[in-house]
N, C-alpha and C positions, 0 to 999 in steps of 0.2 A: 533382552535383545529384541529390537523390533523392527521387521523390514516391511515397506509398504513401498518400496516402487517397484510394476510390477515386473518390468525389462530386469532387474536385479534379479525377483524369484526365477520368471524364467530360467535366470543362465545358472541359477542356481541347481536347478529342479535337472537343467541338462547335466550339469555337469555331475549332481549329486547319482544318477542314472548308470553314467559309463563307469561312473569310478564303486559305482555298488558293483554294476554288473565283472569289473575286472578283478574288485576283492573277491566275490565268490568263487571266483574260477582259481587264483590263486590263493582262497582258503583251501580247500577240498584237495591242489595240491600239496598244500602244507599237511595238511593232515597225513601224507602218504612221508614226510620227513619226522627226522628225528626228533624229539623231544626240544634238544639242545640247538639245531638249526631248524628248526620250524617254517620262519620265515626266510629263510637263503632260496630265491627262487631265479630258474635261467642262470644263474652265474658260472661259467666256467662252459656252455654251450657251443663258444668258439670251437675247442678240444670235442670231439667225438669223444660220446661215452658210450662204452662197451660192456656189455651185459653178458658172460658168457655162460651157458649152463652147461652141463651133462647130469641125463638122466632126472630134469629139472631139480638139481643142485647146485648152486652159481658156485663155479668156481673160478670165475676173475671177475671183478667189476671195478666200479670207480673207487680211488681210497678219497678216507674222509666221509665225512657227511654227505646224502644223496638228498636230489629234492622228489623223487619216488617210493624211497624206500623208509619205510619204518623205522626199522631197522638194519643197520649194513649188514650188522653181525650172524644176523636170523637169514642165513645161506638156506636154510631148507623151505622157508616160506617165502623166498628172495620172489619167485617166480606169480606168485598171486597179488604181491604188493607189487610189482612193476606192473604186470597188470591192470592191475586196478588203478595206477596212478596215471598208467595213460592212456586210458580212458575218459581220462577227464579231457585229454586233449581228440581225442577222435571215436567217434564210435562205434567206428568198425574194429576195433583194438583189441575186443576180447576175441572176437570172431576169426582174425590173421593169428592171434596168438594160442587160440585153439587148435589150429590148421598145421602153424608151425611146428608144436608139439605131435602132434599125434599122426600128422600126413605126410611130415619135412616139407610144406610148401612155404617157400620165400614170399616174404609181400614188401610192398615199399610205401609210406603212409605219410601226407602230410598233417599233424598236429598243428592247432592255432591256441594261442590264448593273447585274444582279443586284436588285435593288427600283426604280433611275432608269431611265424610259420616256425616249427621243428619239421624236418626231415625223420623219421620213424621208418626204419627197415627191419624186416628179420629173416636170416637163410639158414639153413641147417646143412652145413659141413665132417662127414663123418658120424662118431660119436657128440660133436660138441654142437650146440646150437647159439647161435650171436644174435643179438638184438643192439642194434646203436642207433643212439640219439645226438644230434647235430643242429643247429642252430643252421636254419637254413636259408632266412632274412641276412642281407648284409647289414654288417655292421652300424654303417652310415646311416640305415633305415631301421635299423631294431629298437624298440625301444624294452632297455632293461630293467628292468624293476628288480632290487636287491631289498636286501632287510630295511635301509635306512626309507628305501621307496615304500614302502609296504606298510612302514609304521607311520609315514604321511599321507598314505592312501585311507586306511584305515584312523587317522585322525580328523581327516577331511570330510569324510563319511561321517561321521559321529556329529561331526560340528554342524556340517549341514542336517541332517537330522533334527539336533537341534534348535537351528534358524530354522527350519520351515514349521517346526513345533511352536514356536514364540513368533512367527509373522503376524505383523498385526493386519494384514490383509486377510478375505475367505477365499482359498484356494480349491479347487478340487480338479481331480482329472476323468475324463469321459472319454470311452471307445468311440467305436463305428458306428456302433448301436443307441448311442445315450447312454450307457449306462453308467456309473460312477463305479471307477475302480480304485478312487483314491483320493484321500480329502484332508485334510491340515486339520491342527486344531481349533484352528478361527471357524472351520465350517460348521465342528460339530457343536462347538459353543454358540453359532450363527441355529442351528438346528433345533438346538435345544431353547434357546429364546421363543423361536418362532414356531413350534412345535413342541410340545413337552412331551406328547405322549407317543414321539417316534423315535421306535425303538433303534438305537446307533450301531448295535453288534450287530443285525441282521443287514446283509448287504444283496443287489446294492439299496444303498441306502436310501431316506428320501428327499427328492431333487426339491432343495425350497426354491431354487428359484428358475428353474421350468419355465413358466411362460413368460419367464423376461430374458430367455436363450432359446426359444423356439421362434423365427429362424437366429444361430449364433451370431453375435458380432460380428463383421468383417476383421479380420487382424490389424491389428493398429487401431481402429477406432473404440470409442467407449460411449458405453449406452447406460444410462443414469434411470434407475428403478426405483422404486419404494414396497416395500416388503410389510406388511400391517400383520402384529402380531395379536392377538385374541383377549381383547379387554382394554386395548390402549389405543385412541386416539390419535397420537403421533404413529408415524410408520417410520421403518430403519430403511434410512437413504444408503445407497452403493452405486458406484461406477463400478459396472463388468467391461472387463475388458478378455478377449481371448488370442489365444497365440496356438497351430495347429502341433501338436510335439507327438510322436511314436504313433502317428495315422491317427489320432483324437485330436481331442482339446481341451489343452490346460487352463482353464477359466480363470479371472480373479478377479474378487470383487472388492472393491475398499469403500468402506465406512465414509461414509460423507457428511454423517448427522450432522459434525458440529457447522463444516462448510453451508449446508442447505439454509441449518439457521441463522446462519452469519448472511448470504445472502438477502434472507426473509427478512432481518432486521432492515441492512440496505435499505432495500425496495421498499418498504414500508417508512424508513425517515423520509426516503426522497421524495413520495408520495407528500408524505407530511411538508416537507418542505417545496413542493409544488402547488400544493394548495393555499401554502401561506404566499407563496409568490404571487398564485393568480388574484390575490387581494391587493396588491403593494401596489401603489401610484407611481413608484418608479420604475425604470425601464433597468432589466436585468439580464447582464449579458455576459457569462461567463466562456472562459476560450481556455483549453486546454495545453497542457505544456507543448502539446506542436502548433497550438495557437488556431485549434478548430473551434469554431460553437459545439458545446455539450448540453448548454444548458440557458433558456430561458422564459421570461414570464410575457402576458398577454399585454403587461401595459409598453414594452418595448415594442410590440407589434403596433401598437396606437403613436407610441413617440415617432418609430422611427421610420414610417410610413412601408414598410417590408412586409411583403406575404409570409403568413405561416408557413407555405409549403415551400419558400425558396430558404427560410430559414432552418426551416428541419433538413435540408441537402448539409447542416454542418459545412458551410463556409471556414473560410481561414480566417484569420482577424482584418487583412489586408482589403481582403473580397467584401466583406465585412463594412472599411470605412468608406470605399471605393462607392459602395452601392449606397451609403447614406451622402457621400457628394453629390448622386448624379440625382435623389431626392430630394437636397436641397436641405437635408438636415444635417448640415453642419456649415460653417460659412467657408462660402468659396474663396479658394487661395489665389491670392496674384499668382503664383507661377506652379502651374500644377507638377512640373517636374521637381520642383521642390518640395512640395509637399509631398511626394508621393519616396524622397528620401528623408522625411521629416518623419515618416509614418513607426521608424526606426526607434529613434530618437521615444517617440510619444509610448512605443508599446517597452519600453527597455524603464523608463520612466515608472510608467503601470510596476512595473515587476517591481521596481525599488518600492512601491505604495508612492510613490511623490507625486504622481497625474494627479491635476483638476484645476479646470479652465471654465469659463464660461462662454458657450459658443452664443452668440446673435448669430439668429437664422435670417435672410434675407426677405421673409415673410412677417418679420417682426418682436418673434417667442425669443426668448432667452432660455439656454439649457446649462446645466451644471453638471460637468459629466467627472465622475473620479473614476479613479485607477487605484485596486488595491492585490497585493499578490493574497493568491492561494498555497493550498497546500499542493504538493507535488509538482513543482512551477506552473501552477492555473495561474492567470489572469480574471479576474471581473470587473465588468465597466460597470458603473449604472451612472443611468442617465434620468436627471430630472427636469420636469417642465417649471421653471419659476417666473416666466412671465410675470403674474400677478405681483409676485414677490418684488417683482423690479419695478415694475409698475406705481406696485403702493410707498416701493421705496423713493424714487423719483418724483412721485406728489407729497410723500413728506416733506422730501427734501426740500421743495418749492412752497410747500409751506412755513416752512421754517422761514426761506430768506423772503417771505412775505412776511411773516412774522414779525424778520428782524428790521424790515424795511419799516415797517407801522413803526416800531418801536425805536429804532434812529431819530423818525419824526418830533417825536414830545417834544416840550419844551423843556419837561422837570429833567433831573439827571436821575438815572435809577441804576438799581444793581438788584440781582439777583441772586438769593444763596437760596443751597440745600438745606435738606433739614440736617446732613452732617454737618453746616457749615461752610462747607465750597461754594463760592466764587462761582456761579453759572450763566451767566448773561451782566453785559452791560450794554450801556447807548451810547451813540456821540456824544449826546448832551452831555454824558456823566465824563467823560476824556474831556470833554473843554474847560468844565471847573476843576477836574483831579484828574490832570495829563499824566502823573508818574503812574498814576494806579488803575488807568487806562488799557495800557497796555496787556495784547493777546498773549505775552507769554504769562500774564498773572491769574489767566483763566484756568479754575481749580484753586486758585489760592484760598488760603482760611480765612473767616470774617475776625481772625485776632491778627492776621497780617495785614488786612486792609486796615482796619480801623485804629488801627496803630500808626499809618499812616497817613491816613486823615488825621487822627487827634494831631499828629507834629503837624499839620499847616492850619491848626485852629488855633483859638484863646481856650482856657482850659477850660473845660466842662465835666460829667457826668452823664452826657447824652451816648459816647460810644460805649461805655461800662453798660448801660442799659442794652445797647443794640446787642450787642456782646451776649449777654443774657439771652435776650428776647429769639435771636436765631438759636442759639443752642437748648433753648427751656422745650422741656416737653410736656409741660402741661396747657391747659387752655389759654390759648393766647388772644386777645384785644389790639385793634390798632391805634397809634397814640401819636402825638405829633410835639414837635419840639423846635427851639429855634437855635443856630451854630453860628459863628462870628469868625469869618478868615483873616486870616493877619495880613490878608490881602487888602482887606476893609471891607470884604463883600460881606455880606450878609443874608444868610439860606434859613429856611422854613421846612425843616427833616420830618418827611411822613413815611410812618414804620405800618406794616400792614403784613398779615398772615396769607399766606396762600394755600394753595390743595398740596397734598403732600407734605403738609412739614415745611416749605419753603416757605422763605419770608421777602419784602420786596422793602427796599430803603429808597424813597426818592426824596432829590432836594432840587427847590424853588427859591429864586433868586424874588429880595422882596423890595420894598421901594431905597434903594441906597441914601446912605447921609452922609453930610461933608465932602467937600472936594474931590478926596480921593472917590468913592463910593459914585460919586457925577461924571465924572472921569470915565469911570468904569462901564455907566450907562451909557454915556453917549456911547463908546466901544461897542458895547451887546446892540444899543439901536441902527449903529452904521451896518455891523452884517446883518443884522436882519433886513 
């Protein structure tokens, strides 16, 4: 069993205190009871009990079992055992009970054990002398401890015993003076770590931790120590905490080793991971489940034009994007009250992981900014500068349809395949001789779809079986040229030719036509040109 919160030991440590201090007092008077009722204690104090002697020989008392008397039956030592058994409750008892015997003076004495008052009288009448005991508490306010109470007091006791033996906290308790009157077994095991050669019988014992209780704790707060024991490097981490109990104070310290290194680790990733941040080109901006700044890196300070020091105030996310509008780093909304209920929408977004937009700043930069959740409902934005990116993307792109424009011009028809095989470019030329296989949804087609579709609008040949080859061959390839005959009656001049990559380029050149049809056909190509 192990208890470590220290409000628990306290109430423990209280409670374990009154219920020792009430078993002792109704030990000592069981010991003045029979054998057989030992523990019957207060019962039956309603009733006045009557004690009478002559000649100190009791001859009337209570029948049954007494909770003073040893024995009922031992009438000749009746008068030393009552005595002595209440005494336990007043300590003037021997002294009225000497007086009564020997002088006939009457006294009248109140007995306590522990909050229940007895009434204690004794007068000498004649030969006979009377002593009666009476419950002098009412009812309503006594509290009575019987046998069944006595063996829960007496188990309660034992158990806490127990618990403070096996606390996994170091306990100890201190007078007025400092001194230690009393200490758990976490202490002496706390002692014996940090001290081996001091000695634990001789008391009081010694205070290991003295100058981290000189001045004590205020109560309720807790003051975090480290204790260096002799040959080792690490120290034993403890929170003391104190509570004032019996005009001392109950000190307790708990073990925090594994806590301090669990921190140490912390502080040392985060570390780690701040450094790796202050290297990162993107802008890192993490926001806490209540949607504060906890955390970010130096190139957010560079993106997002914001002071370090308004940043470390830990903003809210809202404050956050507010202040990157009025910077001009992010693009301005037509209607700012919508955006400013948009802002909902964008951070609920984030938490799913689904943010990422590209903002145009009105200065020109393009930013890419995603949203992904954390653990514990964190948020992090980051935010990247891609200008360049868009940049270089947007002069590709213009090179391309310059490209495509040079390359609409020719006159020959061409086509362009991969070195897979696909279909990568064509020209107009090539859609005005081969209008089916023209077409932008055939772009990615295989050079065994095209050319299968050319061979049906030729006379037969052996020129696509070679093209066929020559794009899918991977060895050293030459360029080669051939001549194709349309059932059109046109007649082309097919030049095959390698490219970088693996890609190969097919163009065909309209050559001087014959017969009618073939004349036909010229004057047609001469009129649009």
């Amino acid at each position: 069993m192990e208890i470590s919160d220290p409000t628990i030991v306290i109430v423990l440590l209280s409670v374990c205190a009154s219920t020792a201090a009430l078993a002792v007092t109704l030990t000592v008077i069981c010991q003045r009871s029979s054998a057989r009722n030992r523990h019957l204690l207060l019962q039956g104090f309603d009733i006045p009990r009557h004690y009478v002697f002559r000649d100190g020989y009791l001859v009337d008392g209570p029948e049954g079992d007494d909770a003073f008397l040893t024995d009922p039956e031992d009438r000749v030592g009746a008068w030393v055992e009552l005595t002595e058994g209440l005494s336990v409750l007043n300590p003037d008892i021997s002294a009225k009970m000497d007086g009564l015997r020997t002088r006939r003076e009457g006294f009248v004495l109140i007995g306590r054990i522990i909050d229940d008052a007895l009434s204690i009288t004794g007068h000498a009448r004649g030969e006979e002398i009377t002593v009666t005991v009476v419950a002098s508490t009412s009812e309503n306010e006594r509290r009575v401890v019987d046998k069944a109470g006595l063996d829960a007091v007496e188990s309660e006791v034992e158990f806490l015993r127990h618990a403070m033996g096996h606390c996994g906290a170091v306990m100890w308790l201190e007078d007025e003076d400092g001194k230690i009157t009393w200490a758990n077994a976490g202490y002496f095991s706390a002692l014996e770590r940090v001290d081996a050669d001091a000695d634990a019988l001789v008391w009081p014992i010694h205070a290991i931790f003295r100058e981290h209780t000189t001045p004590p704790p205020e109560e309720g707060r807790i003051r975090r120590c480290a204790v260096y024991v002799a040959d080792q490097d690490m120290p034993l981490w403890y929170d003391i905490s104190m509570s004032v109990v019996q005009g001392g104070g109950l000190f307790t310290a708990r073990p925090i080793d594994r806590l301090v290194e669990a921190e140490t680790s912390l502080r040392d990733f985060v570390q780690t991971l701040s450094r790796t941040f202050a290297h990162l080109p993107v802008g890192l901006a993490i926001f806490d489940k209540r949607r504060q700044l906890v955390l970010f890196n130096p190139a957010l300070v560079t993106l997002s034009s914001l002071s370090t020091e308004w940043l470390s105030t830990r903003p809210d996310l809202y404050s956050f994007l507010d202040q990157l509008r009025e910077h001009q780093r992010m693009p301005e909304p037509k209607d700012y009250q919508s955006w400013k209920s948009d802002l909902a929408a964008l951070e609920a977004a984030a938490r799913d992981g689904s943010y990422q937009e590209l903002w145009t700043l009105p200065n020109g930069q393009t930013y890419r900014v995603i949203g992904r959740p954390h653990a514990d409902g964190a948020v992090a934005f980051m935010f990247e500068d891609i200008s360049s990116e868009v940049s270089l993307t947007r002069k590709f792109r213009g090179e391309l349809e310059l490209y495509q424009t040079v390359f609409d011009a020719q006159d020959d028809a061409m086509v362009v395949f991969s070195k897979d095989g696909l279909r990568m470019k064509s020209n107009a030329a090539f859609g005005e001789i081969w209008p089916k296989e023209a077409s932008t949804d055939l772009q990615g087609a295989s050079v065994v779809d095209v050319t299968r579709s050319l061979q049906e609008a030729s006379y037969p040949t052996p020129l696509w079986g070679e093209i066929r080859d020559f794009v899918g061959g991977f060895s050293e390839r030459s360029g080669w040229t051939d001549r194709v005959s349309l059932r059109t009656g046109d007649v082309l001049d097919c030049k095959v030719a390698p490219l970088k990559g693996g890609a190969s380029l097919i163009a065909f050149t309209q050559v001087q036509p014959q017969g009618e049809h073939t004349r036909a056909a010229l004057e047609r190509l001469t009129i649009r040109q």
